[in-house]
N, C-alpha and C positions, 0 to 999 in steps of 0.2 A: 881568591874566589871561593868560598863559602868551605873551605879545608879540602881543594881539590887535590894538596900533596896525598890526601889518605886517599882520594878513590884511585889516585893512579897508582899508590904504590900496592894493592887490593890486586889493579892491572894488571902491573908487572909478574905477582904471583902466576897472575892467570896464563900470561906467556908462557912462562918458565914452565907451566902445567904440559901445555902444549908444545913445548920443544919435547918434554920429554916422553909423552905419547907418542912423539913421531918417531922415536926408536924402536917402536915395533915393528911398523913396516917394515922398517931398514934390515932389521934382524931378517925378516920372514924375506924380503929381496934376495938378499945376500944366503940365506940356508938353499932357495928355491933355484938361486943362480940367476937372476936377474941382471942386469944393468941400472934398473930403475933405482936401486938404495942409493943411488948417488947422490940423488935427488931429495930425498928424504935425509938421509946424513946433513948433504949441508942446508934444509931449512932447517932441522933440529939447532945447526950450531947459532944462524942467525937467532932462530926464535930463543934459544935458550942467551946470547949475548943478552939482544934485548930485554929480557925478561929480568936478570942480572942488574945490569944498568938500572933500568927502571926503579928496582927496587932500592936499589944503594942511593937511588938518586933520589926519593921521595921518603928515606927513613928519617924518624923522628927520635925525640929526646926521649920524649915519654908515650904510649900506647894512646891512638885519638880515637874515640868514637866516632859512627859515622851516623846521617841525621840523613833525613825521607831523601831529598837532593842527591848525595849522593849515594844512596843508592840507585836511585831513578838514572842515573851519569854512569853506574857502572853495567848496570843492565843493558844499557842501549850501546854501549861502546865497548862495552866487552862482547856481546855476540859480534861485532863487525869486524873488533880485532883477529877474533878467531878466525870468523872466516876468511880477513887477508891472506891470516900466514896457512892457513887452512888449503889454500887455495894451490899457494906456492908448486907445492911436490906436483900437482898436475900441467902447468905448466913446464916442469920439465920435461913433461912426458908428451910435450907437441898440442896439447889443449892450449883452445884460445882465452883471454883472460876471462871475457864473460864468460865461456860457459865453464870455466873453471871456476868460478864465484858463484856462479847458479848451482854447480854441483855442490860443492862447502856450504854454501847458504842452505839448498836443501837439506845436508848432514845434519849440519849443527841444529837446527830448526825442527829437524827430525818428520820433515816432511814426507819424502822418499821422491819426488818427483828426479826424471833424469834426463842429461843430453847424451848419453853417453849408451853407444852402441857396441855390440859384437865382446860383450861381459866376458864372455866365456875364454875369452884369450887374453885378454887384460893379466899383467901380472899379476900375482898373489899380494903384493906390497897394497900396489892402489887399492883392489877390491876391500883387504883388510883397511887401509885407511879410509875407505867410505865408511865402514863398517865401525871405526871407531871413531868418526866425527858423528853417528848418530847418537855413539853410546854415551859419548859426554854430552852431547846435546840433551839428553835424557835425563840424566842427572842432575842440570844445569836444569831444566827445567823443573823438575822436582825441587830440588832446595828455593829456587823462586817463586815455587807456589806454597809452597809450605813454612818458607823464612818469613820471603819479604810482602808479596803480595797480599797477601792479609793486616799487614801492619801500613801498606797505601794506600788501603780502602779501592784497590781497582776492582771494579764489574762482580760488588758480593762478596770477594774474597774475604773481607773482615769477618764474615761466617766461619772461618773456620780459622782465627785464632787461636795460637797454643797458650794456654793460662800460664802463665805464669806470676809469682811473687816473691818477694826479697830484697836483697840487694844487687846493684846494676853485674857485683860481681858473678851473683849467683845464678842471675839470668844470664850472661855471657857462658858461663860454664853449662846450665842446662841448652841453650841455641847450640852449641860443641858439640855435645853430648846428641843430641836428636840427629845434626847436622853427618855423625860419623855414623847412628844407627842405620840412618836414612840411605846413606853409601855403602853399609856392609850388608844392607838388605838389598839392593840392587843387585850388587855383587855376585851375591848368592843365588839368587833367581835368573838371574843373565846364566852362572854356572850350570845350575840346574836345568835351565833349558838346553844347553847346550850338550848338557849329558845326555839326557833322554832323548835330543835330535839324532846322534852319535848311535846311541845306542838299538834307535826306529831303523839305523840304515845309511842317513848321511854320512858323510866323510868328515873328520878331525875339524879340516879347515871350514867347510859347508857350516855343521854344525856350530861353530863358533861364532862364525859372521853374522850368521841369519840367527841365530840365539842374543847377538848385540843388536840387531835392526827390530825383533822382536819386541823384550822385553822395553825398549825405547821408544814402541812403537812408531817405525821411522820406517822400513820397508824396503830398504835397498836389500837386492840381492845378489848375489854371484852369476846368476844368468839370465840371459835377458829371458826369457819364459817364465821368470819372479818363481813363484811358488811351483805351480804348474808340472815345471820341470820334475818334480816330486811327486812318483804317484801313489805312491804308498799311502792309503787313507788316514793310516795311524797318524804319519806325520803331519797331517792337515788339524787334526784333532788334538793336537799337543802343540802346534800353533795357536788352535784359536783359546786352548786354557790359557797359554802363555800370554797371547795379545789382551786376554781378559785380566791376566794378572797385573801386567804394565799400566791398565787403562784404570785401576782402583787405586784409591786415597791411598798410598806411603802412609801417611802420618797413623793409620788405623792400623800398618801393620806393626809400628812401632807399638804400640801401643796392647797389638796380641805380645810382640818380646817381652814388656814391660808387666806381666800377668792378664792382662783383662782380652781374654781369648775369642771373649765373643764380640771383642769391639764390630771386627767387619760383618759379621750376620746379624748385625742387629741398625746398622746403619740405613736411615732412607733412601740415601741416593744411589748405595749399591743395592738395595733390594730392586727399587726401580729400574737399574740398570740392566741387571741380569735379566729382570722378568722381559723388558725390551729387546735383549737379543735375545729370548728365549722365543717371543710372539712373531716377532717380523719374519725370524730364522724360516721356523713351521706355515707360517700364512704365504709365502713366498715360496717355499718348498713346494706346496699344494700348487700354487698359480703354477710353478715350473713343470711339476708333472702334467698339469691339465695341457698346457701346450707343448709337450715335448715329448717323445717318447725316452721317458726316464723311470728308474725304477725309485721308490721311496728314500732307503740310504743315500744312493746316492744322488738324490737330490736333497736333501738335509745337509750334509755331508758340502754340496756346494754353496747352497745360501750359508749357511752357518759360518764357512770361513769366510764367505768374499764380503757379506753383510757384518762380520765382525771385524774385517779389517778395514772395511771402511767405517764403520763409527767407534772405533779407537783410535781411528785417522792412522792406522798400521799402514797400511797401501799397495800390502801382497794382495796379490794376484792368482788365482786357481784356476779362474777360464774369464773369459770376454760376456762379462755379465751385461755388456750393450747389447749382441747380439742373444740374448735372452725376450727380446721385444720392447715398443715402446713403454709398458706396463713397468717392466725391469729397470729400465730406464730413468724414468720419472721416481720410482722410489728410491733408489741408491742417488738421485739428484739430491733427496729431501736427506737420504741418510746422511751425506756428509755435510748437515748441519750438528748435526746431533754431538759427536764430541763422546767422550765415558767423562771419568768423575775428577771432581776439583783435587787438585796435590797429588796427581798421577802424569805419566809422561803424554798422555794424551792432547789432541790440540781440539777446537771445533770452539761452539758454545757452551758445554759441557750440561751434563743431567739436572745439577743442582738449579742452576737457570730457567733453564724450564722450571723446575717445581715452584721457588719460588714467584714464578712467572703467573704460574695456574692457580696459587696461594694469592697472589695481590688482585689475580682477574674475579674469582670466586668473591673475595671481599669486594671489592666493588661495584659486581654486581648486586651485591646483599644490600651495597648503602643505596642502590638507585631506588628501589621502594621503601628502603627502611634508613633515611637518612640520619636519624641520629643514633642507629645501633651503635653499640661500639663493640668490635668485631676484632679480638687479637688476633694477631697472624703467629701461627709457630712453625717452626720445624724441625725436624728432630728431636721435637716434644719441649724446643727452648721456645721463647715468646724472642722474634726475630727485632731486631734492632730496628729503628725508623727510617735509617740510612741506607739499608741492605737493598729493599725493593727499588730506591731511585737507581742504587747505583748499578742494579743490575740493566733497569729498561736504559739508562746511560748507553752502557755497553753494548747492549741488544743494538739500541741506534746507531749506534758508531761502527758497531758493526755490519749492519746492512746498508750505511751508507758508504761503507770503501768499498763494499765488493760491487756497488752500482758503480763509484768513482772507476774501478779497476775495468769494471765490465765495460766501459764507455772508452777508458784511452786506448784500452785493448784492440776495442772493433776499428779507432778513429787510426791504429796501426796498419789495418789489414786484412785483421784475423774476423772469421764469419762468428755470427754473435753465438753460436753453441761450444765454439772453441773460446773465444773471448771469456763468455760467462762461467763456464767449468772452470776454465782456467783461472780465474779470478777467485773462485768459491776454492777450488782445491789448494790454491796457494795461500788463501788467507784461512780457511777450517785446518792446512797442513794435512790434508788426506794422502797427496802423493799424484796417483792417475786420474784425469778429465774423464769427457765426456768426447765421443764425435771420433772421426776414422782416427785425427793426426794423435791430440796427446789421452785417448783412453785406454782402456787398460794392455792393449794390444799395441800402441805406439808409446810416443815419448816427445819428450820437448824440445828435439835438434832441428825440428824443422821450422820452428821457429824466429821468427828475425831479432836480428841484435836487441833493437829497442825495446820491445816485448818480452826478452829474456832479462831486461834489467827492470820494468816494470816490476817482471814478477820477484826478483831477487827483494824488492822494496817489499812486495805485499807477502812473502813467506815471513819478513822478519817481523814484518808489524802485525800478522796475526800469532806468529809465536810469545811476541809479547804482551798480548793481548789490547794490542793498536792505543790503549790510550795509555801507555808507558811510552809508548814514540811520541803519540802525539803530546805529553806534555814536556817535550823536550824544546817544542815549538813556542811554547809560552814565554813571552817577555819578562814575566816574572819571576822564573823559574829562573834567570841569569844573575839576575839583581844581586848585590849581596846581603 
C-alpha cells in the first residue's frame, strides 16, 4: 500500500522518541520519592520494545522516500499513537482511560484544556509529563508547519514554502539541516524562559514546566490557579514576551541564525500580529478600568496576559476574565478565533488567513464596479499564487462547519449550548479554557460526561491538524494504490 513500510518505520522512530522522554518523569519520581515512576518505567520499556520492533520490522535495503500519502498517514497516526502510550503512565495513577486520552490529547495538541483536578499534590513525575507531552507537541507542530504543510497545499500554507534547489540529495540535507535549527531554537527559548521564570522567583521545577507549556503555547500548569497562583507582575510580563515568542514563524527565526536579522521585523504577519495584541490589550484595559475599580498597570498588566494567551491559544489563566462582564465576554469569544502566526506552535485560524482573506475581499469588491480590472493580489510584497486564496476560504469553511458540527453533538449530549459551543471552539482553535461556570477559565472539563469527553479528544486533534489533514484520511482515494 503506496510504501506503507516507510511511514511505519518514520512510526516506530517516533515511539522509541517517546519511550525515551518518559525517562524523565521516572527520574524526577524516583529523586522526589514517589511511587508513580513505576509507572512511567514500565511504559518507557513497552513504548521503547515497540518502537524497536517497529523499526527492525519495516527496515529496508536501501533509503525510500516518502510521497504527499504518506506523510498525510504519518501525521494523522502519529499524533494518536502518541497519545495512546502518552496516556499510559496516567492510568497507572487510577485515571480513567478517557480522561487519561483527553489529558494526552490535550498535551500533545498543545491545547491545555484539563480533567484533572487538586494540581498541587499530584506527583512531580505526572505534572512534569503533562508538561513534556506539550513540549513535543510543540515541536511536532512546528516541523509540520514548516516541513510538510506547505509542500500539501492545506489552508494557504504553500505561502510559506522553504525555496529550495538541487539535487533530491541536497534538499534532503538542507530539510536536516533547518529540521535540527528549528529544534535547537526551541530548545533555547524553552531554556530561556525557564531561566528568567527561575530567576522572577519561581521554583526550579515551576520554572521549567510552565517554561515547556509556554514556549509550546499549550498552557498546562502545576496548579490549578494556572498562572494566577504567580503574583509577581514581572512574571506575567515574561509570559506574555514568552507566549509572543512561541506564537511567531520558527522558520524567520531560522533564518535571523542564518544572518538576515531583520527577517522577523520586517515580516507582515508579525507586524500585524504584535500591532493586534498591542490594540485589543489597551482598548480592553480602558473598558476594564471604566467598569472596575482598577488602577491603569494593573489593568494592562491583565488584558495583556489573559488577551495574549488566548490568541496564542497559550491558555493561562491570570484571573476569570468571564467575570469581567458580558462585554469581556464576547471579545475573548471572537479572540480565540484568531490564532498568532503560520510555523509557530500556535493553534486558531492563524493571522496570515485573515490577511489574505481581507486581500481577496478588497479585490473583489474592486471587480464588482470595475469587472475587468485586473487586480494582483500580493503579500509580503510576492504576487500570491492562484491557489493560496481558495485554499484558504476551503479551510475557513471547513472550519466553521465542524465547530457548528461539534457545537450540535455537544448540546444533542447534554451540555447547555454556551458550554457546548466554547467548548467546540476551544478544542478545535486549541485555546485550552471555555466559556460558562463548568469549563471557563475558573473550571475545567471533569465534569463533563464520557461521550462529550471523546467528542472533544476527536475535535482537539482535528483542529491541531488543521481538520483537513483528518479529513483527507476519509477520502477513498487517498487508500487506492
Amino acid at each position: 500500500m503506496f510504501g506503507i513500510h516507510a511511514s511505519f518505520h518514520v512510526l516506530g522512530w517516533v515511539v522509541l522518541l517517546v519511550g525515551s522522554m518518559l525517562l524523565i518523569p521516572t527520574a524526577a519520581d524516583l529523586a522526589y520519592g514517589s511511587n508513580d515512576w513505576i509507572g512511567f518505567a514500565r511504559t518507557a520499556v513497552i513504548a521503547g520494545f515497540m518502537g524497536v520492533l517497529i523499526i527492525l520490522s519495516t527496515l529496508a535495503s536501501r533509503p525510500q522516500k516518502l510521497n504527499f500519502r504518506q506523510a498525510f498517514l504519518i501525521i494523522a497516526i502519529g499524533w494518536v499513537l502518541v497519545a495512546l502510550i502518552g496516556a499510559i503512565p496516567f492510568l497507572a495513577v487510577g485515571i480513567s482511560f478517557s480522561d487519561a486520552m483527553f489529558e494526552t490529547m490535550s498535551g500533545i495538541t498543545t491545547t491545555g484544556s484539563t480533567v484533572l483536578t487538586n494540581l498541587d499534590t499530584l506527583s512531580p513525575g505526572i505534572l512534569l509529563w503533562r508538561a513534556i507531552l506539550q513540549w513535543i507537541g510543540g515541536i511536532g507542530v512546528i516541523a509540520i508547519a514548516v516541513l510538510i504543510l506547505p509542500f500539501l497545499r492545506i489552508g494557504g500554507m504553500q505561502l510559506f514554502k522553504i525555496e529550495s534547489s538541487g539535487t533530491d540529495a541536497d534538499n534532503m540535507g538542507s530539510t536536516m539541516r533547518t529540521a535540527l535549527l528549528l529544534g535547537g531554537i526551541y530548545t533555547v527559548l524553552t531554556m530561556a524562559c525557564a531561566l528568567v521564570y527561575f530567576l522572577l522567583g519561581m521554583s526550579g521545577f515551576d520554572a521549567l514546566t510552565h517554561a515547556m507549556s509556554t514556549l509550546s503555547t499549550g498552557g498546562f500548569s502545576t496548579h490549578d490557579a494556572s498562572f494566577s497562583f504567580f503574583k509577581e507582575p514581572s512574571l506575567h510580563w515574561a509570559a506574555i514576551f514568552f507566549m509572543i515568542c512561541g506564537a511567531l514563524p520558527f522558520i524567520l527565526y531560522v533564518k535571523m541564525t542564518m544572518g538576515n536579522l531583520r527577517a522577523l521585523f520586517v515580516d507582515q504577519q508579525v507586524r500585524a500580529f504584535v500591532l493586534f495584541l498591542a490594540f485589543s490589550s489597551i482598548a480592553l484595559a480602558f473598558w476594564l478600568m471604566a467598569h472596575q475599580d482598577i488602577g491603569l498597570f494593573e489593568a494592562i498588566t491583565l488584558t495583556s496576559f489573559n488577551i495574549t494567551s488566548v490568541v496564542t491559544t497559550t491558555g493561562f489563566a491570570s484571573a476569570d476574565y468571564t467575570a469581567w462582564g458580558p462585554g469581556a465576554v464576547g471579545a475573548f469569544l471572537v479572540l480565540m478565533f484568531i490564532g498568532g502566526c503560520s510555523g509557530s506552535t500556535s493553534g486558531a485560524v492563524k493571522i496570515y488567513r485573515y490577511q489574505v482573506l481581507v486581500i481577496f475581499v478588497r479585490a473583489h469588491l474592486k471587480r464588482l464596479f470595475s469587472p475587468n480590472r485586473s487586480i494582483p493580489l500580493k503579500y509580503n510584497g510576492q504576487i500570491l499564487p492562484v491557489e493560496v486564496p481558495m485554499s484558504v476560504l476551503a479551510f475557513l469553511s471547513v472550519f466553521v462547519a465542524t465547530i457548528a458540527f461539534f457545537t450540535v453533538l455537544l448540546s444533542m449530549m447534554g451540555l447547555d449550548i454556551v458550554t457546548a459551543y466554547s467548548a467546540s471552539v476551544t478544542a478545535i482553535t486549541n485555546v485550552g479554557p471555555g466559556m460558562g461556570t463548568i469549563i471557563g477559565p475558573a473550571g475545567n472539563f471533569q465534569a463533563l460526561p464520557e461521550p462529550a469527553i471523546w467528542a472533544l479528544i476527536v475535535a482537539m486533534l482535528a483542529g491541531r491538524l488543521e481538520i483537513l489533514t483528518l479529513l483527507v484520511m476519509f477520502d477513498r482515494d487517498f487508500w487506492r494504490l
